[in-house]
C-alpha positions in Angstrom: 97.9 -54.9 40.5 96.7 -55.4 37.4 94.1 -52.4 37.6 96.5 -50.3 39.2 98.7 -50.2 35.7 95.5 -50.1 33.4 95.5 -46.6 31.4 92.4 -44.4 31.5 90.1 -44.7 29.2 89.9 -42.0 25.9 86.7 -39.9 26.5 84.0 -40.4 24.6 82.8 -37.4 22.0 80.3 -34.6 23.6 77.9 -33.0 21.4 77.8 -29.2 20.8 75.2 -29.0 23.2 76.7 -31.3 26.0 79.7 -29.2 25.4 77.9 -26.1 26.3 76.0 -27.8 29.0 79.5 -28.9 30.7 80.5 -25.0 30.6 77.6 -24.2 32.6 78.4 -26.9 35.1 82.0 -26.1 35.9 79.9 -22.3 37.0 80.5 -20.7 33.8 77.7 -17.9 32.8 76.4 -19.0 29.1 74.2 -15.9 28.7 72.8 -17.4 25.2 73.2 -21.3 24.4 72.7 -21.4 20.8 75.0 -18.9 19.9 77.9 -20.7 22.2 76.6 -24.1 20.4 76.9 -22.0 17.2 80.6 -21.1 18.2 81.7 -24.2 19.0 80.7 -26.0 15.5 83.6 -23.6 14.1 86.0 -23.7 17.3 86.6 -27.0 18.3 86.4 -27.3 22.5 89.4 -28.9 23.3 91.2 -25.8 21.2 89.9 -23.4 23.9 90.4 -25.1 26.6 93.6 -23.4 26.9 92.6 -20.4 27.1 90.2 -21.8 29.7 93.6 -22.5 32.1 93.6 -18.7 32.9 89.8 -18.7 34.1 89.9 -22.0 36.5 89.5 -20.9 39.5 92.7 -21.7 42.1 91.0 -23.5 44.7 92.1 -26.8 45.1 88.7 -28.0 46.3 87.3 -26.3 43.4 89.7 -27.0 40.3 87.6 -28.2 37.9 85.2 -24.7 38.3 86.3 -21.3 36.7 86.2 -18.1 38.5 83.2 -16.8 39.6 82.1 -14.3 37.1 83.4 -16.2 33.9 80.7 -15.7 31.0 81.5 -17.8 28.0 81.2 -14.0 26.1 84.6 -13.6 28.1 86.1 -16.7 26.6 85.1 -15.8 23.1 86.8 -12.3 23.2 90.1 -13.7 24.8 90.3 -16.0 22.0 89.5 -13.2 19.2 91.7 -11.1 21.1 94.6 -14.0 20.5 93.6 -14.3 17.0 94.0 -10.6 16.1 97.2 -10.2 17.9 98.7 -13.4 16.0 97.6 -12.2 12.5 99.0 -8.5 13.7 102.8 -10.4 14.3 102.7 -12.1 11.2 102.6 -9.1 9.3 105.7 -7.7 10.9 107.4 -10.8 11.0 107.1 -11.1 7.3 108.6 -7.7 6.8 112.0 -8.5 9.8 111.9 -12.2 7.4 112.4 -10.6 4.4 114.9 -7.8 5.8 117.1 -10.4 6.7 117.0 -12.5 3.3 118.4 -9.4 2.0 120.7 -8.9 4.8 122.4 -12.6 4.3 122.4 -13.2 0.6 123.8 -9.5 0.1 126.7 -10.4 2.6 127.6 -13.4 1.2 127.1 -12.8 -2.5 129.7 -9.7 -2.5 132.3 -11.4 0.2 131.9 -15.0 -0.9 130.2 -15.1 -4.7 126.8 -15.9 -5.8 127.1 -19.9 -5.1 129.6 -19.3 -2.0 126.9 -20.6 0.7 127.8 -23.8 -0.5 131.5 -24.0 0.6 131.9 -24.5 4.4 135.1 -23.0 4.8 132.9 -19.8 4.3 131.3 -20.7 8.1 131.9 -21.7 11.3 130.6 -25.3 11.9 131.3 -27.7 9.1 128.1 -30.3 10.4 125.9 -27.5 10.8 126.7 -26.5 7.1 126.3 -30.0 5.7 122.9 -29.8 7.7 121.6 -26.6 6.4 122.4 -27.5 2.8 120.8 -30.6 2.9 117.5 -28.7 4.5 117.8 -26.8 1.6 117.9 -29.1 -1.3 115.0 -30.5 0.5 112.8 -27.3 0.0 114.7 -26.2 -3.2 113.3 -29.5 -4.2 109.2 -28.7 -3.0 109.6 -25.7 -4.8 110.6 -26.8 -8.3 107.5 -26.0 -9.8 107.9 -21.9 -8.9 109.3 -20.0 -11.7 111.8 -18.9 -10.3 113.4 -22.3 -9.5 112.6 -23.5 -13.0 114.0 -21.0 -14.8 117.6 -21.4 -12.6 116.7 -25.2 -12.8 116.5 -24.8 -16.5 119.1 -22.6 -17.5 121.6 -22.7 -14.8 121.9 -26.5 -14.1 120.4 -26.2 -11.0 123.2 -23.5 -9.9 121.2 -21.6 -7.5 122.7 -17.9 -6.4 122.3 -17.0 -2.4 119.9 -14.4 -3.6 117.6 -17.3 -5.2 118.6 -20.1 -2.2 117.2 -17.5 0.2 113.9 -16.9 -1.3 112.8 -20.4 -0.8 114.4 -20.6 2.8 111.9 -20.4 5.9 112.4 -18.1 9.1 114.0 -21.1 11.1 116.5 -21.6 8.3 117.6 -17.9 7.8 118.1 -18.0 11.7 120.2 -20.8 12.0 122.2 -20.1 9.1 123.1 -16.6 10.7 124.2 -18.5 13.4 126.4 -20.5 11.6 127.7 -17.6 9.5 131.5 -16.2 10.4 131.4 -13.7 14.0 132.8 -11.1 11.7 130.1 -11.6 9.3 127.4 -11.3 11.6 128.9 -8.6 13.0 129.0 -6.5 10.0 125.5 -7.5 9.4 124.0 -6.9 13.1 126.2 -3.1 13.0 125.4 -2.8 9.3 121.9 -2.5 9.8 120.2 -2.8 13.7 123.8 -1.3 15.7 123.3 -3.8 18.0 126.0 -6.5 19.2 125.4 -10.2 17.0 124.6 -12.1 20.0 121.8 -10.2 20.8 120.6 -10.4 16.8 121.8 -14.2 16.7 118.9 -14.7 20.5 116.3 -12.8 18.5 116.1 -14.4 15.5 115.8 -18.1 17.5 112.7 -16.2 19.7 111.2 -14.9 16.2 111.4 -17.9 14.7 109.7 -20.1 17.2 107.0 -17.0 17.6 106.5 -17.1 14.1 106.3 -21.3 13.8 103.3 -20.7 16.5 101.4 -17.8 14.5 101.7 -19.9 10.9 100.3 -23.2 13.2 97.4 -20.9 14.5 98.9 -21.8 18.1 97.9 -19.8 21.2 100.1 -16.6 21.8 98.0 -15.5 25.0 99.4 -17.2 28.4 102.2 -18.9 26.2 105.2 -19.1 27.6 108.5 -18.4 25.1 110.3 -21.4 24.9 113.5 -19.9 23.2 114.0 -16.5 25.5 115.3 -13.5 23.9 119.0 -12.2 25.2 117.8 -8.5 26.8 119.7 -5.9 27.5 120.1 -5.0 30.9 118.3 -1.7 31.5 115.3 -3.5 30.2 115.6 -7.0 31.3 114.9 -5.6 34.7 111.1 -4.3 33.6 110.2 -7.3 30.6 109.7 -11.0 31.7 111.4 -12.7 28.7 109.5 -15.7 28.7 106.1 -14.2 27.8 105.1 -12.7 24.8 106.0 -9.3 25.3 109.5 -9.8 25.2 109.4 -10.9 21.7 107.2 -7.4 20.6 109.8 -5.5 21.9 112.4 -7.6 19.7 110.2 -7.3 17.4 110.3 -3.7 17.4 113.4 -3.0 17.6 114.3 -5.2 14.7 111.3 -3.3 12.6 112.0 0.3 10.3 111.3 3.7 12.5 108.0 3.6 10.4 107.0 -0.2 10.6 107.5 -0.1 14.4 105.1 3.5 14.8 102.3 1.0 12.6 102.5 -1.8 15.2 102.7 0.3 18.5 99.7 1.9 17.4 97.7 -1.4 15.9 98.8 -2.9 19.5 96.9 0.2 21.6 93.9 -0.3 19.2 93.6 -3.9 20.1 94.4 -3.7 23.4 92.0 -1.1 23.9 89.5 -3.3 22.0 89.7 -6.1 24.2 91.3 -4.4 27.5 88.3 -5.4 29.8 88.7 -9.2 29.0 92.4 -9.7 29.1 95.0 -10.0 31.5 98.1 -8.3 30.9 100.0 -11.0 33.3 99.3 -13.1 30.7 100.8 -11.5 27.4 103.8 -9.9 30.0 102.6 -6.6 28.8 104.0 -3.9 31.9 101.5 -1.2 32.4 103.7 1.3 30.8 104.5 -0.9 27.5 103.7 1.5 24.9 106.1 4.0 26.4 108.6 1.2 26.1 107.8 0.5 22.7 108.1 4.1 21.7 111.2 4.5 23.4 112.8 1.8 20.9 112.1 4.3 18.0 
């Protein structure tokens, strides 16, 4: 009995060159050893054995193998592929970030006053409020030594204006404190500047924001699945699975200037066509036609 509740083990470290050698035995083609060695000393293993999952091959017998075929050259390019995509949605993400920084602290600093964020009669959940202002005296706090909070700090008495508070707030922040905000107010905002109902706006920013907490972690975007799904409408929920990555491009887009979105559509067929002979598009949801979706957002 005893034995039978005993926990396994931790494995033992592998060297670079017993990692390599363990590739090879699971039937995976390493067509040059020291430059996979070489790789590994700045990719640690275990961080691509993720990317591994969509090469095992399916056979229960033979689960521990990858597909027949699989060169470690394969691996390498998924894994560039992933990194190229994730440092391509930052860059947009920044720009949809920093659209609605100005979206909020405009709304509320001509309908409320400069320091009405802090009154929760201004929003819908009073505990939610309380929450999100004690988040942000935390950050407010970790940035003290920026100028920008000194000089407010300083001269102000710490009186920070929602065009300041915003500045130091992070996506996840902005998101939920649009969600908190008044239906009217996110109304105006959402009509204002995307026509699009709030609830769709309110989805987005939650899918954005977890995207985003992935990309600034250096997580893995290819074969994720979304864990906060994006509301769709229904003429394209029919053609986009909204739990893979796809789902939150085309959010992306449509959340991104007529300009912005043109750049990223054609950055995404560069890359794509970079990498399109070592990728899967099952696992990034990309439909065949998903440029001519993209463009049709614009």
């Amino acid at each position: 009995m005893e034995n039978e509740n005993k926990k396994p083990s931790i494995k033992q470290p592998t060297t670079f060159e017993e990692q390599v050698e363990l590739y090879k035995s699971r039937k995976m083609e390493v067509k040059n050893s020291e430059l996979a060695e070489n790789f590994l000393k700045r990719v640690n293993y275990y961080r691509l054995s993720a990317y591994l999952l969509t090469l095992k091959d399916p056979a229960p017998s033979n689960k521990e193998n990858y597909i027949e075929g699989t060169t470690f050259e394969q691996l390498v390019s998924i894994y560039e592929f992933d990194k190229k995509l994730r440092h391509l949605l930052v860059d947009v993400l920044e720009s949809i970030e920093i659209a609605f920084r100005t979206h909020i602290s405009y709304l509320i600093a001509h309908k409320y006053g400069p320091l009405g964020y802090n009154y929760s009669e201004n929003f819908r959940d009073e505990k939610h409020h309380a929450s999100f202002l004690s988040e942000l005296d935390r950050v407010i706090a970790l940035s003290k030594k920026e100028a920008f909070i000194e000089h407010y700090s300083n001269k102000y008495d710490s009186q920070f204006p929602i065009w300041v508070a915003t500045e130091t707030m992070s996506f996840g922040m902005l998101s939920k404190l649009y969600k908190n905000m008044k239906v009217e107010d996110k109304k105006e905002i959402a009509q204002t500047y995307y026509k699009i109902p709030y609830i769709y706006i309110e989805s987005w920013l939650a899918t954005l924001t977890y995207v985003r907490n992935v990309c600034a972690h250096y997580g893995r975007l290819y074969n994720k699945t979304i864990v906060f799904k994006p509301k769709l409408f229904k003429d394209i929920f029919k053609i986009i699975d909204k739990s893979k990555l796809f789902a939150a491009i085309y959010v992306i887009t449509k959340l991104l200037t007529k300009d912005e979105a043109k750049r990223l559509i054609i950055n995404l067929e560069a890359l794509v066509g970079e990498y399109k002979d070592c990728i899967d598009f099952v696992h990034i949801g990309f439909p065949k036609d998903w440029n001519t979706i993209l463009r049709n957002v614009i």
